[in-house]
C-alpha positions in Angstrom: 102.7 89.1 118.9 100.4 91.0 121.5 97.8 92.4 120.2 95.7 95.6 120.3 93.0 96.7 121.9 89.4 96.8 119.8 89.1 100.3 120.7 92.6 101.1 119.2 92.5 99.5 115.9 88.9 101.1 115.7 90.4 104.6 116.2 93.6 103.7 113.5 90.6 103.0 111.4 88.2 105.5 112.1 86.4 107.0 108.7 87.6 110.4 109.8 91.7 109.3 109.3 90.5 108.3 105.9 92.9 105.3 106.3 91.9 103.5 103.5 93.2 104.2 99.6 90.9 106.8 97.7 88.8 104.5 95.0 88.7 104.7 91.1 85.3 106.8 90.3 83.0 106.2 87.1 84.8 109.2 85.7 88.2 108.4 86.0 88.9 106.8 82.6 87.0 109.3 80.3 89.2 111.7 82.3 92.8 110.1 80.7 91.0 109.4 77.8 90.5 113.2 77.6 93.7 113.8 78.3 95.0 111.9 75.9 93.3 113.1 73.3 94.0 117.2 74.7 97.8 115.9 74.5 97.6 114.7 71.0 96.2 117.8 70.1 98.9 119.9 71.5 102.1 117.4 69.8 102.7 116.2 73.3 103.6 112.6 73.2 102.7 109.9 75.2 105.5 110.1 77.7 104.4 113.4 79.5 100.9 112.7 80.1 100.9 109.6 81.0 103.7 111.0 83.4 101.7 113.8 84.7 98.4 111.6 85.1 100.9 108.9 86.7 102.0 111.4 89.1 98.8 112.9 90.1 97.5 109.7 90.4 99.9 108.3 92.9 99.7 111.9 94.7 95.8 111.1 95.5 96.4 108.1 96.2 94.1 105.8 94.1 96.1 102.4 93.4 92.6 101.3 91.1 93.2 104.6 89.2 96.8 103.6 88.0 95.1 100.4 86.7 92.7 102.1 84.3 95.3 104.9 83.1 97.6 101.7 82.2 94.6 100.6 79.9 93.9 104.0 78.6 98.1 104.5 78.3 98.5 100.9 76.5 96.0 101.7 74.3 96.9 105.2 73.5 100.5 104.2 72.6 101.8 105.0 69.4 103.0 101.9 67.1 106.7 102.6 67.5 106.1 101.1 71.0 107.4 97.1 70.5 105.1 96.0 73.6 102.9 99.0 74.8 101.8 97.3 78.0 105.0 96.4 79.7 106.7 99.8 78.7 103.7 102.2 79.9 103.7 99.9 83.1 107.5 100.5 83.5 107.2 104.2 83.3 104.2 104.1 85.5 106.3 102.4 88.2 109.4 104.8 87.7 106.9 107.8 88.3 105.6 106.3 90.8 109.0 105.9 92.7 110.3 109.2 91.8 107.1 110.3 93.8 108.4 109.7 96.9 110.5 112.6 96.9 107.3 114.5 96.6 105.2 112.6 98.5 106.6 110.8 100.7 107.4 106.8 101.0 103.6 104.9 102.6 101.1 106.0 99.9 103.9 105.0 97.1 104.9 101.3 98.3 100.9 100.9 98.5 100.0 102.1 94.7 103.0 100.3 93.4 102.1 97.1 95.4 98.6 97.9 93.8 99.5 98.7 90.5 101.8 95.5 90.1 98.7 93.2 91.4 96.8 95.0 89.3 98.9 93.7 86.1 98.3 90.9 84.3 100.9 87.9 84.6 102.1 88.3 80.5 103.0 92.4 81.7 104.2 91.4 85.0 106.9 88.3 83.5 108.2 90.7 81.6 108.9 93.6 84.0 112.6 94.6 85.0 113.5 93.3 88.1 117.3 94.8 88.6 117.8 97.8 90.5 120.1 100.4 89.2 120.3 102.5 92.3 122.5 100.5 94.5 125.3 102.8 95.9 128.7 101.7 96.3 132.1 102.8 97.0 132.2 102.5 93.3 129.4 105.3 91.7 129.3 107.4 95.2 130.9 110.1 93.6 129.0 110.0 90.4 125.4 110.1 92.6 126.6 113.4 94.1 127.7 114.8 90.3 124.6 114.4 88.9 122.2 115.1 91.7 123.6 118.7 91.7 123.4 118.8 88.4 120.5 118.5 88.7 119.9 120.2 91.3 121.8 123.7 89.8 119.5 122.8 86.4 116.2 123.3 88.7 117.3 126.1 90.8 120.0 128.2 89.1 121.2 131.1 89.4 119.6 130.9 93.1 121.3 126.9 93.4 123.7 128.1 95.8 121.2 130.3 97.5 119.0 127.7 98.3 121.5 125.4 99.8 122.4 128.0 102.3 118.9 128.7 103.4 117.8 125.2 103.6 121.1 124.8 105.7 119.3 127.3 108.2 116.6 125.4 109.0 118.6 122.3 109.9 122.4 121.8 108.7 121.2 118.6 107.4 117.8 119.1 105.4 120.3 120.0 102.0 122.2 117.1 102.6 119.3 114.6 102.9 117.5 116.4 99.6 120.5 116.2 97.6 122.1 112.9 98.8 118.8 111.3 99.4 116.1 112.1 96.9 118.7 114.5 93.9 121.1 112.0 93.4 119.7 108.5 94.3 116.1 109.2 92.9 115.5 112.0 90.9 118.3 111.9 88.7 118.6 109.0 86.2 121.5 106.2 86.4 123.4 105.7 83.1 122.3 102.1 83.0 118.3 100.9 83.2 118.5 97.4 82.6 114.9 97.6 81.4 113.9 100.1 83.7 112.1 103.4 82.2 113.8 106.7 82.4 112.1 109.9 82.9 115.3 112.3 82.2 115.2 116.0 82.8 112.1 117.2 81.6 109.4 114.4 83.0 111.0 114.8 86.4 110.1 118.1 86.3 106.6 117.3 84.8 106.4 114.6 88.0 107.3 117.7 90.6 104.7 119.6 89.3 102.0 117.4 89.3 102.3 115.6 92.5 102.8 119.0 94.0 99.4 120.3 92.6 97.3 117.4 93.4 99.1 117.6 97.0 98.0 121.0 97.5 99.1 123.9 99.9 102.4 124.1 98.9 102.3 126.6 95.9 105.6 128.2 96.6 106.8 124.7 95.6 104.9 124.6 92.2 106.1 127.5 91.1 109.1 126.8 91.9 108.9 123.3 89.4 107.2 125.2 86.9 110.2 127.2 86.5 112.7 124.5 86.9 110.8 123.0 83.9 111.6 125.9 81.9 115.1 125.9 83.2 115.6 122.5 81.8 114.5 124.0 78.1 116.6 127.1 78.9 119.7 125.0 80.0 119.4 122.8 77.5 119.7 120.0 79.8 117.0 118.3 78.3 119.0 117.7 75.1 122.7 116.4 77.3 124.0 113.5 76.2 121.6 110.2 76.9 118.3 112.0 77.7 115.7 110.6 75.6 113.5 113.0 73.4 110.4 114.0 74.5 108.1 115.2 72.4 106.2 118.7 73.1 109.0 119.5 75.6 109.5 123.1 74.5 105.4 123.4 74.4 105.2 122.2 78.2 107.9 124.6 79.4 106.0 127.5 77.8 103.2 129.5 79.4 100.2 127.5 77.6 102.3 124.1 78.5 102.7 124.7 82.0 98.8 126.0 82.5 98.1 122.4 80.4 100.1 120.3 82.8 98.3 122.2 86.0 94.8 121.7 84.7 95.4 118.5 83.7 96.4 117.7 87.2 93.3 119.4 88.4 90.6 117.3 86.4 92.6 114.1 87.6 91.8 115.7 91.5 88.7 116.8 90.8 87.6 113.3 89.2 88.9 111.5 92.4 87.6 114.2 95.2 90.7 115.8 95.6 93.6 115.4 97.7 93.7 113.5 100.8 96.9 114.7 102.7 96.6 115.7 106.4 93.5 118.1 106.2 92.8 120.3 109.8 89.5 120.4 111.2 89.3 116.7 111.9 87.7 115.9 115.7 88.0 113.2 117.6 
């Protein structure tokens, strides 16, 4: 394998590119742990902050961070939970993949590859290791269904709208965000096999946040908040095999939505914001 020149790899490296993952501060912890408790206050469970937190996380891409919200989360889980580690560290993983849609596939593989290290070997043994979003010949059709059902839940009455004006841009963006990230990724397959599922309204809750801690794209937000709010409206969030969440209703309100943002924003503000493509950097 040839290799590169010193002064290459010093300028794929250079501190200004901010190559490296952003680091777990002092604060981080107290920050979920604040969270938490603000949830609890509010009869949110522990399903949509940990989500939220998850996705911000993952967003600002701090793989050490998702280690410490796995503590805080395993030890904030109600007693229902029959093994709080291995199920918080599912849904931490499912968030995390449903990120990509938001943010993209590099910073995702490297927090999960983290966050899985990061695990001891007692959590990690007992992880889910079947996919469930293989497509075949077989569930082809049944991708498409429910990513525009999903997709008309976000977006309606404007769902048709949309398409057409993505369509403008290129022919083939709505095809790629429907048939690549709707269907396959957002939406939920029938069957987990141990997997965690993040249904209607956390999906909505992960759009939000990783948009927020991504920052600049505010039409975007606003757009999840009220996709959020479409799911209550809809009653999607109540069709056949979604799981309850508790504080649903709450999060799609007014107060609920301004919770999830500023959540998000201590999370940012903990780790020194977000480090997506910034201008101004010099060479």
């Amino acid at each position: 394998m040839p290799k590169l020149a010193p002064s290459l790899k010093a300028l794929i490296n250079a501190p200004f590119a901010r190559p490296d993952p952003t680091a777990a501060t002092a604060r981080i912890t107290e920050v979920y742990k604040a969270i938490a408790s603000d949830a609890a206050k509010h009869k949110v469970g522990l399903q949509p902050w940990v989500t939220l937190s998850s996705a911000a996380t993952f967003t600002l891409n701090s793989p050490e961070s998702l280690a410490a919200l796995h503590k805080v989360a395993s030890e904030s889980a109600p007693s229902s939970l029959a093994n709080p580690k291995v199920q918080t560290a599912e849904l931490i993983r499912e968030v995390g993949l449903k990120c990509i849609s938001f943010n993209g596939i590099p910073r995702n593989i490297n927090c999960l590859n983290a966050f899985y290290a990061s695990l001891p070997a007692d959590v990690t043994s007992q992880l889910a290791t079947k996919g469930t979003r293989q497509p075949t010949e077989a569930n082809l059709a049944d991708i498409t269904k429910r990513g525009r059902g999903l997709w008309n839940s976000v977006y309606a009455p404007f769902e048709d709208k949309l398409v057409e004006k993505l369509a403008t841009s290129h022919p083939d963006l709505p095809v790629h965000i429907l048939n690549s990230h709707y269907g396959p990724l957002l939406s939920d397959p029938s069957e987990r096999h141990g997997l965690a599922k993040t249904g209607r309204v956390l999906t909505s809750v992960i759009a939000i946040a990783c948009l927020r801690a991504q920052t600049g794209v505010g039409p975007q937000v606003l757009s999840h908040v009220f996709g959020l709010r479409k799911g209550i409206e809809d009653g999607s969030y109540k069709a056949a095999g979604e799981e309850v969440v508790e504080g649903a209703e709450w999060l799609a309100s007014d107060e609920g939505s301004e919770w999830i943002l500023r959540s998000v924003d201590l999370i940012s503000e903990a780790l020194g914001g977000g480090n997506f493509a910034r201008p101004g950097a010099k060479l």
